[in-house]
Backbone of each chain as ProteinMPNN parsed JSONL, in Angstrom:
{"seq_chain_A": "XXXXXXXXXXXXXXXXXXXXXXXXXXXXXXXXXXXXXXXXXXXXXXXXXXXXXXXXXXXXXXXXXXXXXXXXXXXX", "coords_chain_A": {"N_chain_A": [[80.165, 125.709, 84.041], [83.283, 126.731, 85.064], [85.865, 125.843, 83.441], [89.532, 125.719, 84.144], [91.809, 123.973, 83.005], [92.663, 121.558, 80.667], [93.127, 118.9, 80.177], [94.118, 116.423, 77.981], [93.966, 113.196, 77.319], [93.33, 110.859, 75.745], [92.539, 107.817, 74.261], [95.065, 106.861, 75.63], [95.844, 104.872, 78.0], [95.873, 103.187, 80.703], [99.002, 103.537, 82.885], [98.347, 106.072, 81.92], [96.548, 108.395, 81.756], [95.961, 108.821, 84.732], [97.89, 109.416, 85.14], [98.718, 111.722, 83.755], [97.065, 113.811, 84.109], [97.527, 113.954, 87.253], [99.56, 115.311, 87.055], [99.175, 117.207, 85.554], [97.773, 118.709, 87.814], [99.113, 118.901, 89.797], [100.367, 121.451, 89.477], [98.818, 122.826, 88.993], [96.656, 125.783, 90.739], [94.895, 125.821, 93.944], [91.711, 125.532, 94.109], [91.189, 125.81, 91.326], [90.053, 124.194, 87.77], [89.887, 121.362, 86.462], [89.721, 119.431, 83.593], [89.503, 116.515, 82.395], [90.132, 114.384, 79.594], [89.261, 111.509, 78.615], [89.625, 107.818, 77.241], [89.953, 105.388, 78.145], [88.098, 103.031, 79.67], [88.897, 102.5, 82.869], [89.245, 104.949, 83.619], [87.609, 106.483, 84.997], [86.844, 105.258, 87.444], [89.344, 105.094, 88.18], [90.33, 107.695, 88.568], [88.894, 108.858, 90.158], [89.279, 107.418, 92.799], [92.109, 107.692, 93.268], [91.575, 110.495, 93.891], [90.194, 110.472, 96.235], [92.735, 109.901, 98.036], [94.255, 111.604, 97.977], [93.09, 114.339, 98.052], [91.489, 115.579, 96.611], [88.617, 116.648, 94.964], [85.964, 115.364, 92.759], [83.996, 116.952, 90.663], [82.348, 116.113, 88.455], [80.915, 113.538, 86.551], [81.311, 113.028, 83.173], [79.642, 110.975, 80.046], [80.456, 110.6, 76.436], [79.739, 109.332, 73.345], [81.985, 107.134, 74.186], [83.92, 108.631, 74.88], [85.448, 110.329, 77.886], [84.296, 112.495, 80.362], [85.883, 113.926, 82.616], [85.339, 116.05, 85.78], [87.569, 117.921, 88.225], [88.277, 119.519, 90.944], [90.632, 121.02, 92.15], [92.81, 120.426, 95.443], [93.242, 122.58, 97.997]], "CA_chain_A": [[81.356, 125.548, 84.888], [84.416, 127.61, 84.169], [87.468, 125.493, 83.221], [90.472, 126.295, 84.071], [92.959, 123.251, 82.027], [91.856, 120.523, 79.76], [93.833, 117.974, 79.977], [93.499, 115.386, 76.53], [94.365, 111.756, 77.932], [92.398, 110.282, 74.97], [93.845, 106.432, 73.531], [95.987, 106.469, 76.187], [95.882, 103.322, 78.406], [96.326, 103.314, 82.298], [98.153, 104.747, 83.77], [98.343, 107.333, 81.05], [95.697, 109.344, 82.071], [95.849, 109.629, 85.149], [99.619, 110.484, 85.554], [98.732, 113.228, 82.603], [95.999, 114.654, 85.548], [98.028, 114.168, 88.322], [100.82, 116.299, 86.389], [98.706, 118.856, 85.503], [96.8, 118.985, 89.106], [100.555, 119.106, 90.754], [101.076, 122.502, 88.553], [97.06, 123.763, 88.882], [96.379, 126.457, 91.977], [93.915, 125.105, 94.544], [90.158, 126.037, 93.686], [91.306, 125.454, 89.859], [89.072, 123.308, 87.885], [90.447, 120.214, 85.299], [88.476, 118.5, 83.11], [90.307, 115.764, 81.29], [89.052, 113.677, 78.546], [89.577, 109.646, 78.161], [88.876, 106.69, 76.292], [89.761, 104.244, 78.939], [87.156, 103.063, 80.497], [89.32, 102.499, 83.929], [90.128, 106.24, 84.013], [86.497, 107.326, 85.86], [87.276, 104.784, 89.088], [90.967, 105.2, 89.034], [90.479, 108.973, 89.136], [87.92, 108.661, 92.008], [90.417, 106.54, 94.305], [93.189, 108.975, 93.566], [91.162, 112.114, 94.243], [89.865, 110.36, 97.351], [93.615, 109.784, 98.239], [94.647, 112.726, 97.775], [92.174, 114.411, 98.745], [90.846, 116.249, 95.179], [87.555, 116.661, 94.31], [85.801, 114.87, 91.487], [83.041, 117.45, 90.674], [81.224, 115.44, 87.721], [81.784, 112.246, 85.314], [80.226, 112.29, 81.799], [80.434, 110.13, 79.044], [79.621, 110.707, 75.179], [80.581, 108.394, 72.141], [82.97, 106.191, 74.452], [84.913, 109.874, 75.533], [84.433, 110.468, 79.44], [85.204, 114.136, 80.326], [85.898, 113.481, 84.324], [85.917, 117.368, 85.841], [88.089, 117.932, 88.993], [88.834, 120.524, 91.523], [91.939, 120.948, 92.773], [92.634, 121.516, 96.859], [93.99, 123.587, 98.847]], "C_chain_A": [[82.586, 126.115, 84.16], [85.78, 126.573, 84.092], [89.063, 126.067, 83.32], [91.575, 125.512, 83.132], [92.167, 122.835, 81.776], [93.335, 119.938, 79.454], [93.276, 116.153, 79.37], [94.161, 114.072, 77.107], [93.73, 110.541, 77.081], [93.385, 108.881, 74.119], [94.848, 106.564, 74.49], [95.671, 105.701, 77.689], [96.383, 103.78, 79.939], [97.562, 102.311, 82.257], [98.438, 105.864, 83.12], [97.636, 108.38, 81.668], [95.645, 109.719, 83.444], [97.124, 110.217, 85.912], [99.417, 111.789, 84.825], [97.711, 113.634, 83.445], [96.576, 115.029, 86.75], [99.269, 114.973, 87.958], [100.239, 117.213, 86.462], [98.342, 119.52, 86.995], [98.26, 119.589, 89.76], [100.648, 120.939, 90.302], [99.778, 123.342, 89.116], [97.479, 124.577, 90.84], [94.89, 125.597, 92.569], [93.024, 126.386, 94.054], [89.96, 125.742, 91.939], [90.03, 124.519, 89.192], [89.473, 122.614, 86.674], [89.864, 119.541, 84.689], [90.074, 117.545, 82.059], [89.064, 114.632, 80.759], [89.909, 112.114, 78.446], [88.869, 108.947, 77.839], [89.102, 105.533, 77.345], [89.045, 104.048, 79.679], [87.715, 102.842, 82.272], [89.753, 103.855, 84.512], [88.697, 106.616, 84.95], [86.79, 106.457, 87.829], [88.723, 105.415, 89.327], [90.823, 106.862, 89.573], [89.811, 109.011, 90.893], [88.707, 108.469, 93.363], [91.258, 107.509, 94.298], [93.091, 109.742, 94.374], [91.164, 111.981, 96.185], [91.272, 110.216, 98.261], [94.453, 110.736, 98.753], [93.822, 114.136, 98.387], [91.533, 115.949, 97.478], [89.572, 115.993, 95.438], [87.073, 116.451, 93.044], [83.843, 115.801, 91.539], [82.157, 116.044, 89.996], [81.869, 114.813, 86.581], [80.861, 112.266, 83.833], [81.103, 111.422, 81.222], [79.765, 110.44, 77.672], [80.565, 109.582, 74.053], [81.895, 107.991, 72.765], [84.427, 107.132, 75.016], [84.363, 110.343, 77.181], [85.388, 112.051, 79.504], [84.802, 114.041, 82.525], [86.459, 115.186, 84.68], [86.348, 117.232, 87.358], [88.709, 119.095, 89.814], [89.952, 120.597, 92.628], [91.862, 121.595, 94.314], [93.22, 122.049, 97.109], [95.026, 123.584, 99.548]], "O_chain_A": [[82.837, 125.996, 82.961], [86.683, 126.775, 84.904], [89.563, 126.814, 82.479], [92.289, 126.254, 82.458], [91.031, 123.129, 82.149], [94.28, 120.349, 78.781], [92.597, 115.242, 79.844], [95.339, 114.338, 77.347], [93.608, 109.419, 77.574], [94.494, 108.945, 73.589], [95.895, 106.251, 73.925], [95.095, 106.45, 78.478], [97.213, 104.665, 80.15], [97.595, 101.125, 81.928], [98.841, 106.785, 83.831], [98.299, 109.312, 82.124], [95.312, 110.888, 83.638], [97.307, 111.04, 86.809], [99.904, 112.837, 85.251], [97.439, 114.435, 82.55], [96.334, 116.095, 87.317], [99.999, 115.231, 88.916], [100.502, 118.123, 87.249], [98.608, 120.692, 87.263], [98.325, 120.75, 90.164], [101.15, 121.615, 91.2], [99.9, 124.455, 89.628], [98.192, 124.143, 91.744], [94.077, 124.968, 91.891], [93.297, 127.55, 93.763], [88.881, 125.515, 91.391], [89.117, 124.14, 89.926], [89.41, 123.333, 85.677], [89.235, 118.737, 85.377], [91.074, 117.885, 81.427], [87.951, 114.245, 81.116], [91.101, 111.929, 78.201], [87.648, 109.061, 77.947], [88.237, 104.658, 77.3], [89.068, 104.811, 80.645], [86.792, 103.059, 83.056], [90.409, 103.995, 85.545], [89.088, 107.28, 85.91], [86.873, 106.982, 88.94], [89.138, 106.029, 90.31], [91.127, 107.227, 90.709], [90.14, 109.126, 92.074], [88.753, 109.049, 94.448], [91.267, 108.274, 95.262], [93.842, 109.975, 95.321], [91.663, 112.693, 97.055], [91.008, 110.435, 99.443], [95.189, 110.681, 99.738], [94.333, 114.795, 99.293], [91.271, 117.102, 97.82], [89.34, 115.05, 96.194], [87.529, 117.136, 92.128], [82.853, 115.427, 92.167], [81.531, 115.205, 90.643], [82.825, 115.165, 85.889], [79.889, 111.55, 83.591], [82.278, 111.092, 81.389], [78.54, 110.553, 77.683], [81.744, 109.23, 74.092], [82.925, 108.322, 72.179], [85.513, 106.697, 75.398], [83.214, 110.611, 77.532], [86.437, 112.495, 79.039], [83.819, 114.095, 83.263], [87.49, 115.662, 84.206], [85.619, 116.462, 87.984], [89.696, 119.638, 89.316], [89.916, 120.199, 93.792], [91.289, 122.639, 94.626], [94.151, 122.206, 96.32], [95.377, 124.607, 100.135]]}, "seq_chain_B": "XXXXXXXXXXXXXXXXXXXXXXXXXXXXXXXXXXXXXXXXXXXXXXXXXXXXXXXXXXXXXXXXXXXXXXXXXXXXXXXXXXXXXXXXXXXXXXXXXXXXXXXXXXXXXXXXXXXXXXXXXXXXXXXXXXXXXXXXXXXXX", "coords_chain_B": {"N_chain_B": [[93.085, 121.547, 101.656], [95.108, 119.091, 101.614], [94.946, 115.568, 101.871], [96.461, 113.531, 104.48], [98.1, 110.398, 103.995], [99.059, 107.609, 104.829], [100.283, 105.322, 103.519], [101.566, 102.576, 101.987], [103.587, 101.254, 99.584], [105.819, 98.242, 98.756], [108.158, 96.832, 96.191], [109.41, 93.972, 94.821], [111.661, 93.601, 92.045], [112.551, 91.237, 89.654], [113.272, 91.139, 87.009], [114.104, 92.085, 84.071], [112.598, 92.576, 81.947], [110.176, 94.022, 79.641], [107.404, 93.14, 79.947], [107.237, 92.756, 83.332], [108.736, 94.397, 84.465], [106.897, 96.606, 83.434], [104.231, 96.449, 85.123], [104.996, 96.67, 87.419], [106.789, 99.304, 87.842], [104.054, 100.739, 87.246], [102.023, 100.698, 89.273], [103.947, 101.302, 91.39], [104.356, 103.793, 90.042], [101.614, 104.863, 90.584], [100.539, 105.042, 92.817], [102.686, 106.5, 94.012], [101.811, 108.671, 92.995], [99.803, 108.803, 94.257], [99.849, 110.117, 96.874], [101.204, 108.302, 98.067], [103.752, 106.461, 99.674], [106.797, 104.905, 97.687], [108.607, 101.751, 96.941], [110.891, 100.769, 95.206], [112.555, 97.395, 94.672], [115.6, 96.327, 93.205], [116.537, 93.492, 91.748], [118.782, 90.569, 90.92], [117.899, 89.686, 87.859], [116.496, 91.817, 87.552], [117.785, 94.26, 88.098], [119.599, 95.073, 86.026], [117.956, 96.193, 84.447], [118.429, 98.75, 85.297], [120.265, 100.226, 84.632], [121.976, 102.617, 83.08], [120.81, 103.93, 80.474], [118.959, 101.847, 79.841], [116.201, 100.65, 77.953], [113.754, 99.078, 78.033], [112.608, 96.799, 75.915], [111.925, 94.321, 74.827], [109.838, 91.233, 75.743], [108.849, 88.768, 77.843], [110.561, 85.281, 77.277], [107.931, 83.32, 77.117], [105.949, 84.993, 76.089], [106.439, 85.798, 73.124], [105.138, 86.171, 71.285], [103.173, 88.63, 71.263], [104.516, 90.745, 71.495], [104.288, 92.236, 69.425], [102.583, 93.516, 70.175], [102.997, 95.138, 71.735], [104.892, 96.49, 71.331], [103.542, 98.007, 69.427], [101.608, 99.692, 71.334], [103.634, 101.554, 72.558], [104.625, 102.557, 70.559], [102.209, 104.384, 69.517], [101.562, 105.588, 71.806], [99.855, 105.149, 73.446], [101.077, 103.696, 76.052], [102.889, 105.084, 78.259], [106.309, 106.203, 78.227], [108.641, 103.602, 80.018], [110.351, 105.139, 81.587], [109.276, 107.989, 81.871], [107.305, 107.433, 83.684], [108.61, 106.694, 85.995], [110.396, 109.384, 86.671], [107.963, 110.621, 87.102], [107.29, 109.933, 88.809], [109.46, 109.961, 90.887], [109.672, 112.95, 90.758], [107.562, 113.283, 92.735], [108.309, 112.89, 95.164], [108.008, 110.982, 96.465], [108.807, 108.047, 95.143], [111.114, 105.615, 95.938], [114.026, 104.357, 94.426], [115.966, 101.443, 95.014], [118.712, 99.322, 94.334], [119.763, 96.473, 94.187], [122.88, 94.864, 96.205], [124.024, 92.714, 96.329], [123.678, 91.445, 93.898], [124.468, 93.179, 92.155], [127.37, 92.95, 92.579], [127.299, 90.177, 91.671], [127.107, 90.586, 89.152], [128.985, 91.559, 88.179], [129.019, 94.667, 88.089], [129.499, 98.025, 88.632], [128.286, 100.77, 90.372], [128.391, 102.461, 89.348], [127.8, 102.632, 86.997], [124.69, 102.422, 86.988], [121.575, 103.791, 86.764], [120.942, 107.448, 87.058], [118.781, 108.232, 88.461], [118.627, 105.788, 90.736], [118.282, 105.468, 94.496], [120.185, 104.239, 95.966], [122.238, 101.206, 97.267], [121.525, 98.675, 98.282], [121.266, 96.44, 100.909], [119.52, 93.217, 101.963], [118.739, 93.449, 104.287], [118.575, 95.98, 104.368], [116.689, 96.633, 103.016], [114.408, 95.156, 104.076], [114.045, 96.031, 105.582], [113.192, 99.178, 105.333], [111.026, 97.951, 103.874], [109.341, 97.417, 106.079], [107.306, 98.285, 106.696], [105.548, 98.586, 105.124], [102.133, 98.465, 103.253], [101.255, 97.176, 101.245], [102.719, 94.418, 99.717], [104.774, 93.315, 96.814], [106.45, 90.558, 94.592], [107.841, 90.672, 91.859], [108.554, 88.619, 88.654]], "CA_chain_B": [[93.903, 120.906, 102.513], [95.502, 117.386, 100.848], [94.905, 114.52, 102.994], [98.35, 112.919, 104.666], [98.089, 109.212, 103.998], [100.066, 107.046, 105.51], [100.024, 104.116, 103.014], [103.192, 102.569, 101.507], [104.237, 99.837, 98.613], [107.174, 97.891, 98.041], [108.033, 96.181, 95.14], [110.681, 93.773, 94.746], [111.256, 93.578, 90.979], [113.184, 90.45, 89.797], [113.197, 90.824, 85.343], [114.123, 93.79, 82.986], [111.506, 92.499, 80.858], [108.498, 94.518, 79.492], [105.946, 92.717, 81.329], [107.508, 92.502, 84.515], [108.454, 96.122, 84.463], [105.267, 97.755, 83.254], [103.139, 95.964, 86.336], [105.877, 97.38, 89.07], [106.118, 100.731, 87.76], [103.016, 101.49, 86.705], [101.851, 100.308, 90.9], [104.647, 102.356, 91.997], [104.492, 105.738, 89.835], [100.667, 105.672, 90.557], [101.354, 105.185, 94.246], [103.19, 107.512, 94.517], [101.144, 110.068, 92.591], [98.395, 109.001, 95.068], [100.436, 110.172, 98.135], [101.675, 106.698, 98.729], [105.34, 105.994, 100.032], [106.506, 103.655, 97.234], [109.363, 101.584, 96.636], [111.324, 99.546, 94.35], [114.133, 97.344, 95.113], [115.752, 95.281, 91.817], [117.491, 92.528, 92.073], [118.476, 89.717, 90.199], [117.812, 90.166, 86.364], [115.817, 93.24, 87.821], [118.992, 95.158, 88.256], [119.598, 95.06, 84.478], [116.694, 97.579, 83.988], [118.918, 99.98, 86.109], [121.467, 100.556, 83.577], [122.163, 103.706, 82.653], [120.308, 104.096, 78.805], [118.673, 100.578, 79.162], [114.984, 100.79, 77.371], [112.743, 98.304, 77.859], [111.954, 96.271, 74.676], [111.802, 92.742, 75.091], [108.846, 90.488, 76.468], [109.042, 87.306, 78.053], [109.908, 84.497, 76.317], [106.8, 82.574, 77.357], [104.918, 85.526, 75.553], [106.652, 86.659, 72.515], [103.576, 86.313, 70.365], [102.424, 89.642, 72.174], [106.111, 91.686, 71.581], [104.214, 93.44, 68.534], [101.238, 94.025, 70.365], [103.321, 95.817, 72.645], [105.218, 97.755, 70.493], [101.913, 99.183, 68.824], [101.203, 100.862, 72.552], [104.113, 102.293, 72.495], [104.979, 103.827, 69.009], [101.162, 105.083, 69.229], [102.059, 106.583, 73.126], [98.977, 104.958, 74.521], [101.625, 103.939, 77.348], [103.83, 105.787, 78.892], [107.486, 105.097, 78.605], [109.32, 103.457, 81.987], [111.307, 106.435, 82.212], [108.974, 108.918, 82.178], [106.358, 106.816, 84.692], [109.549, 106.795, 87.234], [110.565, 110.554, 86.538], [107.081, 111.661, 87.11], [106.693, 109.006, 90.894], [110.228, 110.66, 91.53], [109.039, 114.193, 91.137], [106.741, 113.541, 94.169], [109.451, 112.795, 96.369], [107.632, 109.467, 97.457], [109.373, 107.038, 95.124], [112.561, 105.449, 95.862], [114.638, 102.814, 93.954], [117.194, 100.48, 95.48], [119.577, 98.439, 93.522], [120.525, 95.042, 95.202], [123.868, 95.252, 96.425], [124.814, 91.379, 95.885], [123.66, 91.492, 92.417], [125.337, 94.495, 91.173], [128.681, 92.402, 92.722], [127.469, 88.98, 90.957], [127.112, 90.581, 87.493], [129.968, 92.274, 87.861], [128.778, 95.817, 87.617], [130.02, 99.255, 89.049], [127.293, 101.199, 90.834], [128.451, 103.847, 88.139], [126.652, 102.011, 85.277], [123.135, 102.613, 87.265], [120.565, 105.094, 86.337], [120.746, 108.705, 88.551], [117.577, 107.922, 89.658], [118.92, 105.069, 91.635], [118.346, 106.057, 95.687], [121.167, 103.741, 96.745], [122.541, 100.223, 96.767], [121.057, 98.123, 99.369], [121.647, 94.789, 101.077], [118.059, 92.544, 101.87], [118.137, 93.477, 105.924], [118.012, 97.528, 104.423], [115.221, 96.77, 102.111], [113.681, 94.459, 104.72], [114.208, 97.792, 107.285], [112.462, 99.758, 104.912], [109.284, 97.404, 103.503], [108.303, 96.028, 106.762], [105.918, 99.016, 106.735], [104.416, 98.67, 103.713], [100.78, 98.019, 103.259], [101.253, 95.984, 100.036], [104.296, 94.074, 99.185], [105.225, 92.216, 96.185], [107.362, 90.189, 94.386], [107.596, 90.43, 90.204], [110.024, 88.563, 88.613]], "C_chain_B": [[94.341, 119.476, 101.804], [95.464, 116.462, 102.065], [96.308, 113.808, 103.338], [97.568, 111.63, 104.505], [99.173, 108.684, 104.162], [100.317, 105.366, 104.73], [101.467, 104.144, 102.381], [103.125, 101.368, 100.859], [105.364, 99.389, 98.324], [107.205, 96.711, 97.172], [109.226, 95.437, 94.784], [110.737, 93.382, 92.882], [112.289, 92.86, 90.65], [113.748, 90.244, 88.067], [113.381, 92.421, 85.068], [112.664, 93.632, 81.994], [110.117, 93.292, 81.011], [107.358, 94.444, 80.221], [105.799, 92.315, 82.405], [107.34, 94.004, 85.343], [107.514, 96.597, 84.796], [104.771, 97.593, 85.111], [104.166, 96.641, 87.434], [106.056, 98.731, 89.19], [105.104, 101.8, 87.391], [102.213, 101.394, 88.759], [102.413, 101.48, 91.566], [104.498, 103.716, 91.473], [103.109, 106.017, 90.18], [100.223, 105.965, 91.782], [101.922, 106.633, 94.573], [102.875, 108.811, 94.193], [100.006, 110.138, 93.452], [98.73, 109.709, 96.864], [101.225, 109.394, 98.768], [103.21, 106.543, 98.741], [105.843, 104.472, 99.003], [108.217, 103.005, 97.119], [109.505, 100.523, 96.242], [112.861, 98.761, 94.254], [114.781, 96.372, 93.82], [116.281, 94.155, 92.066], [117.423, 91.362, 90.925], [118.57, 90.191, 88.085], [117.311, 91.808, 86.376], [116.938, 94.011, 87.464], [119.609, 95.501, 86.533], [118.8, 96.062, 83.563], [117.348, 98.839, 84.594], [119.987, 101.004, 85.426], [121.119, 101.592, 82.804], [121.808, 103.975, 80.848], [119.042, 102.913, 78.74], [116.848, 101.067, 78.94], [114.409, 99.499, 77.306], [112.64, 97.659, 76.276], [111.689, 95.104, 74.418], [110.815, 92.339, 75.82], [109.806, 89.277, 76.854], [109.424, 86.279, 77.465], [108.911, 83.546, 75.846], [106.163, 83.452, 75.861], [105.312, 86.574, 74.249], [106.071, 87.011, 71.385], [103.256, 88.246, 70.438], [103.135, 90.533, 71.912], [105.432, 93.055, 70.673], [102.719, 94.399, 68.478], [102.013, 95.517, 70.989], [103.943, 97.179, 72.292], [104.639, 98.994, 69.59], [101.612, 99.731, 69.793], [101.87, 101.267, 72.582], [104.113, 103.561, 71.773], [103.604, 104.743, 68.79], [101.219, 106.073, 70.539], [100.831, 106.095, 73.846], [100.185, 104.443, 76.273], [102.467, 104.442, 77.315], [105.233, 105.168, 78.856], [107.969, 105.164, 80.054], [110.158, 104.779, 82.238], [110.47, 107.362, 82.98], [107.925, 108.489, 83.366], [107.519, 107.019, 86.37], [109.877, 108.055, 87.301], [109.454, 111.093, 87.493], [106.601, 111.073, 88.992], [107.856, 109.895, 91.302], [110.167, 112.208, 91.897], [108.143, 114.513, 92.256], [107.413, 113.118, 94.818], [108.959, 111.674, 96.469], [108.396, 108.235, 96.536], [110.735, 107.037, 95.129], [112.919, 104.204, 95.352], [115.498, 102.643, 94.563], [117.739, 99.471, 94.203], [120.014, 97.231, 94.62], [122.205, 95.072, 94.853], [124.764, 93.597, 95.796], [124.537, 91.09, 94.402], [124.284, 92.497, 91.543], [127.08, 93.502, 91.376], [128.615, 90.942, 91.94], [127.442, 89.572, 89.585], [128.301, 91.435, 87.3], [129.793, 94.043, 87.751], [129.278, 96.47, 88.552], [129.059, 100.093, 89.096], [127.312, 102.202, 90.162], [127.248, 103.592, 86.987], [125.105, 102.504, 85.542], [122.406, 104.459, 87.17], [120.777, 106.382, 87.734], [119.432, 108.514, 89.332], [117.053, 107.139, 90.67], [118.941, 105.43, 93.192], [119.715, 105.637, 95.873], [121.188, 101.783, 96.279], [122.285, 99.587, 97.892], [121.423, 96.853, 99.333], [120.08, 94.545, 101.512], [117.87, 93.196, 103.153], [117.22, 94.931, 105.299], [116.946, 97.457, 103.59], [114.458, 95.833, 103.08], [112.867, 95.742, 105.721], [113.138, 98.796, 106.707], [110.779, 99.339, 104.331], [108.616, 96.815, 104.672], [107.06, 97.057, 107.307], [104.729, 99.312, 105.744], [103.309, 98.059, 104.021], [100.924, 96.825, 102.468], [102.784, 96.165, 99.497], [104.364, 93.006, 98.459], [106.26, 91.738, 95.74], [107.102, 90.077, 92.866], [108.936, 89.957, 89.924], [109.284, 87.519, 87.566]], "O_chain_B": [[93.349, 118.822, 101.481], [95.989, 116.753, 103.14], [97.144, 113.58, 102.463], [96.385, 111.67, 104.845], [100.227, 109.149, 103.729], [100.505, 104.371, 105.431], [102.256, 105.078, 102.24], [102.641, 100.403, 101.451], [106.067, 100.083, 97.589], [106.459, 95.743, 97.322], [110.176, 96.126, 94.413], [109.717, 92.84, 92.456], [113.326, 93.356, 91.092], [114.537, 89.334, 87.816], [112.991, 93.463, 85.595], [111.949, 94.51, 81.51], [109.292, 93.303, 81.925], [106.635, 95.227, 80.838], [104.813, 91.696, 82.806], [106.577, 94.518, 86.161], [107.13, 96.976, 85.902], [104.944, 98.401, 86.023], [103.603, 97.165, 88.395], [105.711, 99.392, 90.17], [105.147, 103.024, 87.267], [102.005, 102.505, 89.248], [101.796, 102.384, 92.129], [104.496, 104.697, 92.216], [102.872, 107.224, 90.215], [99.572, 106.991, 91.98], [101.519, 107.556, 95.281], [103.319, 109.833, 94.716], [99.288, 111.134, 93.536], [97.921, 109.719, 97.791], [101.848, 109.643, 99.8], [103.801, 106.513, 97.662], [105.5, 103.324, 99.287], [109.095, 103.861, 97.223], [108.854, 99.507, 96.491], [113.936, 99.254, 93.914], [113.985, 95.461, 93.594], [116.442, 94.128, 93.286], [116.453, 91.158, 90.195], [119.324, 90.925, 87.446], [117.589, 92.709, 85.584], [116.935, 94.435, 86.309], [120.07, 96.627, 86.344], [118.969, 96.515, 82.431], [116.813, 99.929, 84.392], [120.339, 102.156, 85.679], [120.188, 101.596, 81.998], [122.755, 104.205, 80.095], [118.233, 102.949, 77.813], [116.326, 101.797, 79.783], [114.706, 98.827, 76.318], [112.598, 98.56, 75.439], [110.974, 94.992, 73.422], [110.677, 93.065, 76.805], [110.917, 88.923, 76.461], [108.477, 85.96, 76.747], [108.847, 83.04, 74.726], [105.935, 82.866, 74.802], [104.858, 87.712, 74.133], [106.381, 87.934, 70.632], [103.174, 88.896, 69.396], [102.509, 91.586, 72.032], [105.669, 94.251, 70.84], [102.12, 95.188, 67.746], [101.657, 96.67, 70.74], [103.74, 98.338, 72.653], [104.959, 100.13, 69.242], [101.076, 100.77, 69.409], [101.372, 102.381, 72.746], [103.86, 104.748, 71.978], [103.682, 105.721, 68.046], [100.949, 107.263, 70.375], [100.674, 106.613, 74.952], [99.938, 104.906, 77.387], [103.104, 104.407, 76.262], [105.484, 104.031, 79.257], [107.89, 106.04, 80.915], [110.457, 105.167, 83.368], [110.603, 107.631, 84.174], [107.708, 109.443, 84.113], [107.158, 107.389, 87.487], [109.65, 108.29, 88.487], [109.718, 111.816, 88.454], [105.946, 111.57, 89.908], [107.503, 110.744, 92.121], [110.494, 112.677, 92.988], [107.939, 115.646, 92.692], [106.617, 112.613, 95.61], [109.945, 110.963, 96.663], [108.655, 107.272, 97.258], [111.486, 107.886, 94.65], [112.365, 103.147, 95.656], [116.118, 103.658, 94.881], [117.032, 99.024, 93.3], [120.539, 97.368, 95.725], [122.727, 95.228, 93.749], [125.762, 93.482, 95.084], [125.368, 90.414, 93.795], [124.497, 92.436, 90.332], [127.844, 93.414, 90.415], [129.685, 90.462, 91.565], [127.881, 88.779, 88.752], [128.51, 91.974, 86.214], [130.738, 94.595, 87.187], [129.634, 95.794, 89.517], [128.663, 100.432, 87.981], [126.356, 102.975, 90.222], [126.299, 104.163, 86.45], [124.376, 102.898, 84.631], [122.698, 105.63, 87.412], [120.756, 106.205, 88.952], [119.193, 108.636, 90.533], [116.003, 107.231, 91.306], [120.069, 105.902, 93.332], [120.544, 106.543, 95.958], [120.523, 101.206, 95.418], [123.006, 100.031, 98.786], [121.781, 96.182, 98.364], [119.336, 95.524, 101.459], [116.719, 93.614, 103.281], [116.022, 95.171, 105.445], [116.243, 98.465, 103.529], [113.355, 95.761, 102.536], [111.795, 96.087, 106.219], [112.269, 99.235, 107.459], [109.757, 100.024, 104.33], [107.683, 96.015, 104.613], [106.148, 96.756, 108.076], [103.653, 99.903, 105.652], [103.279, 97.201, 104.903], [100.759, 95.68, 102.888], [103.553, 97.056, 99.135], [104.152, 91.885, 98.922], [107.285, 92.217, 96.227], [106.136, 89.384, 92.547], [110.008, 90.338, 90.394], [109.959, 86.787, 86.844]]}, "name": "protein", "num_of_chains": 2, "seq": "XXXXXXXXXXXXXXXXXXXXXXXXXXXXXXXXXXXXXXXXXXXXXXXXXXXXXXXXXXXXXXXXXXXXXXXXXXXXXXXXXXXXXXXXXXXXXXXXXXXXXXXXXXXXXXXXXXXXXXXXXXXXXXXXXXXXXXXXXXXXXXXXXXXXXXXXXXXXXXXXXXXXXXXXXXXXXXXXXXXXXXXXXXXXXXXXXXXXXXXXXXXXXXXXXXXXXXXXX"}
């Protein structure tokens, strides 16, 4: 998957992360693609509800050593 | 295409304090980053947070055990300061603050003293006029 930002949201505490997503996303062209990285474990739902809000796309959620890399495509 | 949502919060916010704060604008700036119509009206001690420089730093005094917990999320940046959480809801056009109009006249203040990012100075009917469409409406204080 080709990345377009990477936005680091790591140790930072909701709603850190996902104001630092919804900043970048505001800025990103639709089709774009965002991957941000967090340690809070509330950042994989909250993004979800957002996206669904909003009406973003949450391609795919990992998680490794307690880091979730949540990737996101921006609309149109 | 972004979805229109038609959802809306108001928040009446009644303390300057830390942990009154946080919980109203962290609701409202994420609100309003979600599409959501949000608003915040102060009043009371609230209005005290409106003041032109004023920074957050104080807890409760129920909970001042906690003051240096709090200050370790800061100085490390895990949260966000109140400024920039309201900056970044105001940048989406959807949040608006109100200042209570009878409290700015009981503490004596001059609608000068309040932050630019103040909408206006409201009486209860015009913040009544405006939250009686809200989805979710609270009261922190």
């Amino acid at each position: 998957m080709k990345i377009d930002l990477v936005v680091d949201a790591r140790f930072k505490s909701c709603p850190g992360p996902l104001l630092a997503l919804a900043e970048a996303v505001s800025k990103a062209k639709p089709g774009q693609k965002v991957k941000l990285l967090a340690t809070d474990p509330a950042t994989p739902s909250d993004v979800r509800e957002w996206a669904s809000s909003v009406g973003h796309r949450v391609l795919e959620v990992k998680e490794a050593d307690g880091v979730y890399e949540i990737y996101v495509e921006v609309s149109g | 295409m972004v979805k229109v949502l038609l959802a809306k919060i108001s928040i009446i916010v009644a303390s300057d304090k830390l942990d009154k704060l946080y919980p109203a604008i962290t609701l409202a700036g994420t609100a309003a980053v979600s599409g959501w119509e949000a608003e915040l009206f102060f009043t009371f001690w609230g209005l005290l947070a409106l003041r032109k420089g004023y920074e957050p730093s104080e807890v409760s005094l129920d909970y001042q055990e906690y003051g240096g917990k709090l200050a370790e999320a800061f100085a490390s940046g895990s949260l966000p300061s109140w400024k920039n959480i309201i900056a970044q809801g105001k940048a989406t056009g959807k949040l608006k603050v109100y200042a209570c109009s009878t409290t700015l006249e009981l503490l004596g203040l001059d609608e000068k003293v309040l932050e630019t990012f103040v909408d206006g100075v409201v009486g209860a009917a015009s913040f009544l006029g405006k939250a009686k469409s809200a989805n979710v409406t609270l009261f922190i204080s």
